[in-house]
N, CA, C and O atoms as a printed pandas DataFrame, in Angstrom:
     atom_number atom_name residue_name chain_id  residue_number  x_coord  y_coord  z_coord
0              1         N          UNK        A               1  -31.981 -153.086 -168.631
1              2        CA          UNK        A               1  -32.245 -151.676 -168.480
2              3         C          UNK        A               1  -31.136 -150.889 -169.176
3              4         O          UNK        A               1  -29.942 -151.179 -169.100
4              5         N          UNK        A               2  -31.732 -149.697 -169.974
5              6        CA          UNK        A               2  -30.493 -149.016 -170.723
6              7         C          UNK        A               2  -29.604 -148.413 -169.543
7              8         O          UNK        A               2  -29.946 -148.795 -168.424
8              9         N          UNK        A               3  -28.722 -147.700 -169.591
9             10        CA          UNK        A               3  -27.398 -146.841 -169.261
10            11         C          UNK        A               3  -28.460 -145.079 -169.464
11            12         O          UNK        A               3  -29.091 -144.744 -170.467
12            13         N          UNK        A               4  -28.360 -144.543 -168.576
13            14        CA          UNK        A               4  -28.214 -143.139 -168.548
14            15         C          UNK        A               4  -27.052 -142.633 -169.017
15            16         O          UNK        A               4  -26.008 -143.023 -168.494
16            17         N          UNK        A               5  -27.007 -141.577 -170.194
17            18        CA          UNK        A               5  -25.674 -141.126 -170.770
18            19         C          UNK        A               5  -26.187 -139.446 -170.565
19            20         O          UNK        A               5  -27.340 -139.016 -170.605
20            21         N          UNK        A               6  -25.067 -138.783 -170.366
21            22        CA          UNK        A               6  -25.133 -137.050 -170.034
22            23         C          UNK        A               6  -24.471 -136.795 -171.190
23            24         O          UNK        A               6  -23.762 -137.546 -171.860
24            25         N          UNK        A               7  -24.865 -135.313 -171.408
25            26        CA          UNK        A               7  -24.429 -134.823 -172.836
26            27         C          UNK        A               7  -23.109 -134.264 -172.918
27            28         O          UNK        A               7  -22.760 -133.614 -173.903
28            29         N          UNK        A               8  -22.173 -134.533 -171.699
29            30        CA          UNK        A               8  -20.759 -134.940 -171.851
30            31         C          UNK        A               8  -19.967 -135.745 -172.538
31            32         O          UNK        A               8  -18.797 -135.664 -172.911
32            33         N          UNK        A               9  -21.189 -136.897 -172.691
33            34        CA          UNK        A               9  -20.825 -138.021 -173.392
34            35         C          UNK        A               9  -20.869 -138.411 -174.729
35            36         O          UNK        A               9  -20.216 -139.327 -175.229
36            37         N          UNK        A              10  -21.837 -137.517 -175.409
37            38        CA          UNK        A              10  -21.723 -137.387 -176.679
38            39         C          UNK        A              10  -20.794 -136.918 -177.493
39            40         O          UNK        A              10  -20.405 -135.751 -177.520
40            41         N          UNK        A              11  -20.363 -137.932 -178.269
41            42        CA          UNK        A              11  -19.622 -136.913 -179.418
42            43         C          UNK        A              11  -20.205 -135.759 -179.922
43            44         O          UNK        A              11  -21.426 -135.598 -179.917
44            45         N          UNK        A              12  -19.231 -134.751 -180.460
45            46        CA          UNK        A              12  -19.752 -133.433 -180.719
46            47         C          UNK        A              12  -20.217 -133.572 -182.460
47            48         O          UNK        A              12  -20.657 -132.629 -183.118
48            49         N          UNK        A              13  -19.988 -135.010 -182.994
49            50        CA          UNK        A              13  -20.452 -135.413 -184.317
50            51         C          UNK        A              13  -21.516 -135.328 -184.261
51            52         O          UNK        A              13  -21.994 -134.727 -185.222
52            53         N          UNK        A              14  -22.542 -135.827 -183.188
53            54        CA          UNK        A              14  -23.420 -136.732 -183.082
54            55         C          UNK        A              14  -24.491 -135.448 -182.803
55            56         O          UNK        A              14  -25.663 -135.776 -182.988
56            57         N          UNK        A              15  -24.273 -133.963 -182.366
57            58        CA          UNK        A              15  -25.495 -133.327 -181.839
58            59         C          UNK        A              15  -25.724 -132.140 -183.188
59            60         O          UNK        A              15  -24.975 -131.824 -184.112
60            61         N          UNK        A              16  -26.692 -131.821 -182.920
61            62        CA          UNK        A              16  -27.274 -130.805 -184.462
62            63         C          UNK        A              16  -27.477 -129.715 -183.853
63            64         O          UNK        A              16  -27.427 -129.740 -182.623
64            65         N          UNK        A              17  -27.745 -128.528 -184.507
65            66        CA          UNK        A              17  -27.973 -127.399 -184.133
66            67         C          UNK        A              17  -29.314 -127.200 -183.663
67            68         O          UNK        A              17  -30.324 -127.651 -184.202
68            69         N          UNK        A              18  -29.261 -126.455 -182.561
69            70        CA          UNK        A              18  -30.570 -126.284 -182.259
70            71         C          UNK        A              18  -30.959 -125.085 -182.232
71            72         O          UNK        A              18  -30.114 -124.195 -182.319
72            73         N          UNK        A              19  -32.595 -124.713 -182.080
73            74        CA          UNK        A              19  -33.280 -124.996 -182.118
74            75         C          UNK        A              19  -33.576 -126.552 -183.441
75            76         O          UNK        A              19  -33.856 -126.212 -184.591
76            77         N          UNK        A              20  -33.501 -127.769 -183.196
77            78        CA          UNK        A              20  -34.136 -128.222 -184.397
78            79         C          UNK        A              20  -35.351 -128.231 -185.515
79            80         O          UNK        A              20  -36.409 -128.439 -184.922
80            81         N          UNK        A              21  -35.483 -128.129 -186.441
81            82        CA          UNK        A              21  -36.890 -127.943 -186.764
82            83         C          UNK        A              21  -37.068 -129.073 -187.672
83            84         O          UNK        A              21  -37.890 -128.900 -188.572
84            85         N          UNK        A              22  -36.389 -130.330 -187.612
85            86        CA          UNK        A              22  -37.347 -131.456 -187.751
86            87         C          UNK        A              22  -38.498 -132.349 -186.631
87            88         O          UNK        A              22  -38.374 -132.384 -185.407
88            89         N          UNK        A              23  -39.329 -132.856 -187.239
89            90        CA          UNK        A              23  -40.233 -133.515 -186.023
90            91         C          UNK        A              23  -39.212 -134.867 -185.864
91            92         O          UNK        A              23  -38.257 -135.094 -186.607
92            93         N          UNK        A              24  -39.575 -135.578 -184.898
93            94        CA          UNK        A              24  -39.271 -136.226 -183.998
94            95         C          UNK        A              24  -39.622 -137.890 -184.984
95            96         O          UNK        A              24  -40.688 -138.505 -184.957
96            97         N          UNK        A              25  -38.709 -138.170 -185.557
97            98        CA          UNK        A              25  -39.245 -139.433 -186.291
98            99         C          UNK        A              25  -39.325 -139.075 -187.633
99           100         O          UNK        A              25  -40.102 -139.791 -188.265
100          101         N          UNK        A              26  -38.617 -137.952 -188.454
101          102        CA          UNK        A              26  -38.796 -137.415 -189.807
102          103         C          UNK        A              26  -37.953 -138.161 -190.250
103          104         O          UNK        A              26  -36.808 -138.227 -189.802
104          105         N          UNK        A              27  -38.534 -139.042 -191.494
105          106        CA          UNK        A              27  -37.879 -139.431 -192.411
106          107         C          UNK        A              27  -36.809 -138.723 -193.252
107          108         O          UNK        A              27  -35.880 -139.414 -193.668
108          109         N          UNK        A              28  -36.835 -137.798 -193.458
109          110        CA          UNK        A              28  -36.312 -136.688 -194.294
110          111         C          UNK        A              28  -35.249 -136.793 -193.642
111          112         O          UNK        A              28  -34.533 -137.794 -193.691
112          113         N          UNK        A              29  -35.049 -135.935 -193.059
113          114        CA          UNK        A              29  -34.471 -135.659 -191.576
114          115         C          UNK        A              29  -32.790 -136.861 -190.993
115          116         O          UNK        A              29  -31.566 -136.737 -191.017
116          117         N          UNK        A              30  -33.764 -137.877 -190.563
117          118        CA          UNK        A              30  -32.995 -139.178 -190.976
118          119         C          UNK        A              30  -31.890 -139.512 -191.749
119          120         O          UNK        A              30  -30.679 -139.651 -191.575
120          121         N          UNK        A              31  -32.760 -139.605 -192.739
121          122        CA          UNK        A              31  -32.091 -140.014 -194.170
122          123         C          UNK        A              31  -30.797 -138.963 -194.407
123          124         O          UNK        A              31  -29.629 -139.311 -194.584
124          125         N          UNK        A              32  -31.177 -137.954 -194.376
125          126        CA          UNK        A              32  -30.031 -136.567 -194.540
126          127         C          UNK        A              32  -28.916 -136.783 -193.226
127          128         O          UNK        A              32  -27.731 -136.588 -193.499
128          129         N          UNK        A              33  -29.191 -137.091 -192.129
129          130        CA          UNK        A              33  -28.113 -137.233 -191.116
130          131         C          UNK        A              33  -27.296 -137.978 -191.085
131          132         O          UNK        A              33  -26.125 -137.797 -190.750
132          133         N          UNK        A              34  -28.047 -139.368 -191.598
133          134        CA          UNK        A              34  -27.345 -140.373 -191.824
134          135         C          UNK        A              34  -26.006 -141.080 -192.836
135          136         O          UNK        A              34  -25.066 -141.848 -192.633
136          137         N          UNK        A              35  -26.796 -139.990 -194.496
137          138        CA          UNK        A              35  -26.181 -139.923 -195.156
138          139         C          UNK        A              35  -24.727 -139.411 -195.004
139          140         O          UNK        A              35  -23.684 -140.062 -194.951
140          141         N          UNK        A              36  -24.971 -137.805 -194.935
141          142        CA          UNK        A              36  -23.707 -137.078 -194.492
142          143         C          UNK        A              36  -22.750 -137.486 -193.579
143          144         O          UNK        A              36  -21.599 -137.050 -193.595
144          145         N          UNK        A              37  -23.411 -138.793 -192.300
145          146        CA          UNK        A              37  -22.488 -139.056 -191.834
146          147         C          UNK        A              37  -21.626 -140.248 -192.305
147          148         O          UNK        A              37  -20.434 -140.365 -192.024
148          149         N          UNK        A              38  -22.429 -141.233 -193.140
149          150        CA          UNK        A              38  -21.386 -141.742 -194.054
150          151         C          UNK        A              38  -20.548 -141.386 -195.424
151          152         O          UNK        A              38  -19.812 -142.119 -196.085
152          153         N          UNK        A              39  -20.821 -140.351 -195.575
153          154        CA          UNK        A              39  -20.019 -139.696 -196.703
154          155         C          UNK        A              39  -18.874 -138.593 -195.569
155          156         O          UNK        A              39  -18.142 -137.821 -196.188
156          157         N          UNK        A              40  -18.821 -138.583 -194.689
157          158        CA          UNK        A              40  -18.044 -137.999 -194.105
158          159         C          UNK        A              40  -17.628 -136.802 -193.964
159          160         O          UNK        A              40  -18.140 -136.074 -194.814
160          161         N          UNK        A              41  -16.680 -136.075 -193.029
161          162        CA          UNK        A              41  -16.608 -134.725 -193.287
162          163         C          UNK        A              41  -16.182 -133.556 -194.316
163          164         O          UNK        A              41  -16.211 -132.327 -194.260
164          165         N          UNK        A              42  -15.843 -134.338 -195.117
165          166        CA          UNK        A              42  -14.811 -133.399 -196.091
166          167         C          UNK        A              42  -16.061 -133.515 -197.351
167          168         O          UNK        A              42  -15.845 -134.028 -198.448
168          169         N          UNK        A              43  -17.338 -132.946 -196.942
169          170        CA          UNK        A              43  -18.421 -132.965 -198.364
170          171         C          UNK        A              43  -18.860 -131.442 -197.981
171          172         O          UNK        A              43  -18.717 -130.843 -196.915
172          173         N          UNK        A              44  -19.366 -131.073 -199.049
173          174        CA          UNK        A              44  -19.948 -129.918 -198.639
174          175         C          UNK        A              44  -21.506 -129.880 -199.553
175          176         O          UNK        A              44  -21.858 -130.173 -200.695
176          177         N          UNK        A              45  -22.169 -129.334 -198.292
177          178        CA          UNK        A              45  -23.703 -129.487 -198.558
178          179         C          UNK        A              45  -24.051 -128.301 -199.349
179          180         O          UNK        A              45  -23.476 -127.321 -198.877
180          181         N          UNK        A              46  -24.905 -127.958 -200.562
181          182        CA          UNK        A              46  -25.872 -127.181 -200.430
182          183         C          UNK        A              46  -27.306 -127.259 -200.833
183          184         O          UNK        A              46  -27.685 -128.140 -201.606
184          185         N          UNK        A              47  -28.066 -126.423 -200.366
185          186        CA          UNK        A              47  -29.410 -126.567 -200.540
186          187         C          UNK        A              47  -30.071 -125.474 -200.157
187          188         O          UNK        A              47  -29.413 -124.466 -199.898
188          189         N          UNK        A              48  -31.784 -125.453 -200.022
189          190        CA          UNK        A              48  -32.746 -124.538 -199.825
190          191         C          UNK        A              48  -33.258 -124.974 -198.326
191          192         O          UNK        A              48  -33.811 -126.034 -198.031
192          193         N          UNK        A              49  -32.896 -123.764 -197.364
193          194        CA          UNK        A              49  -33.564 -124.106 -196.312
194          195         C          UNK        A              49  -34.952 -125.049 -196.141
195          196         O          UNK        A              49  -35.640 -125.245 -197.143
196          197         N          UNK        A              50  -35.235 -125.468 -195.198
197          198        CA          UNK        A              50  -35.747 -126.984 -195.127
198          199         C          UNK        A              50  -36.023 -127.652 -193.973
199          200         O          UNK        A              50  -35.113 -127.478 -193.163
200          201         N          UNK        A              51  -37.041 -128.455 -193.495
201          202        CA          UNK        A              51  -36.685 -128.539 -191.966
202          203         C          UNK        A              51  -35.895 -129.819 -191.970
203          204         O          UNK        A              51  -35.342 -129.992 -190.883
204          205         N          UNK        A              52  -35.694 -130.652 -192.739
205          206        CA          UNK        A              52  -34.116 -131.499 -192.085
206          207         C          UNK        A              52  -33.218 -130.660 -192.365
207          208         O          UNK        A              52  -32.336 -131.507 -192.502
208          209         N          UNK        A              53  -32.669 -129.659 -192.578
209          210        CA          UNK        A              53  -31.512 -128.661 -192.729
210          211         C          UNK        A              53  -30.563 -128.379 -191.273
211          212         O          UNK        A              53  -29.385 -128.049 -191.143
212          213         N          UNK        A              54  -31.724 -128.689 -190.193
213          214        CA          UNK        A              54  -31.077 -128.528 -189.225
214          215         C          UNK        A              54  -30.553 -129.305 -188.738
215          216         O          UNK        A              54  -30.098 -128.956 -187.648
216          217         N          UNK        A              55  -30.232 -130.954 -189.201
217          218        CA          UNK        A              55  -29.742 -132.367 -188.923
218          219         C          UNK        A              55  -28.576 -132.381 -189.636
219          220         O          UNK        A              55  -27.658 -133.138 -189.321
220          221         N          UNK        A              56  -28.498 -131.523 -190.689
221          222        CA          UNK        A              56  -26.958 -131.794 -191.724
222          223         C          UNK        A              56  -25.995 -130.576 -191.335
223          224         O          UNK        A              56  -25.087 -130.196 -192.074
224          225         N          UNK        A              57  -26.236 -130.112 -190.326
225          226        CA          UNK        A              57  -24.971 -128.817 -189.675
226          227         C          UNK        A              57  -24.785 -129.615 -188.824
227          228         O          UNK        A              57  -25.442 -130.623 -188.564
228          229         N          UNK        A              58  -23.672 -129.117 -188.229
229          230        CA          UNK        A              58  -22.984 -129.575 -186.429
230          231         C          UNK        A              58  -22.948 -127.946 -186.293
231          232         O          UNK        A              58  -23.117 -127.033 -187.101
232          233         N          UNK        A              59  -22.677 -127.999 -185.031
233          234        CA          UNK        A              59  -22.839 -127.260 -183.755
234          235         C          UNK        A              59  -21.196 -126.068 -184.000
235          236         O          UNK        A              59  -20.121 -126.547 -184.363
236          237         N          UNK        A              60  -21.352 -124.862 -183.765
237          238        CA          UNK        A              60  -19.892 -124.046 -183.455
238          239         C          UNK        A              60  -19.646 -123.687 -182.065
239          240         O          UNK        A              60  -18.612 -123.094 -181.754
């Protein structure tokens, strides 16, 4: 059985801005979160709003 985790527990890397406006299983989406998080923090994004757009910000 998994572990219940509270959103105390998250790193503050790990959550996106919300409202999100990718669906739930977007490839796009994905791919863009994932990336940025292995290229690390010191990149800077730009682009044309988008709905994975909201997976490649963190939170203020």
């Amino acid at each position: 059985m998994s572990e219940r985790i509270n959103r105390a527990q998250i790193p503050m890397s790990e959550m996106t801005i919300t409202p999100g406006s990718a669906c739930q299983g977007c490839g796009a989406a994905l791919a863009a979160r994932l990336a940025f998080k292995a290229l690390g923090p010191n990149v800077i994004r730009h682009g044309i709003p988008c709905c994975p757009d909201s997976v490649t910000k963190t939170p203020r």
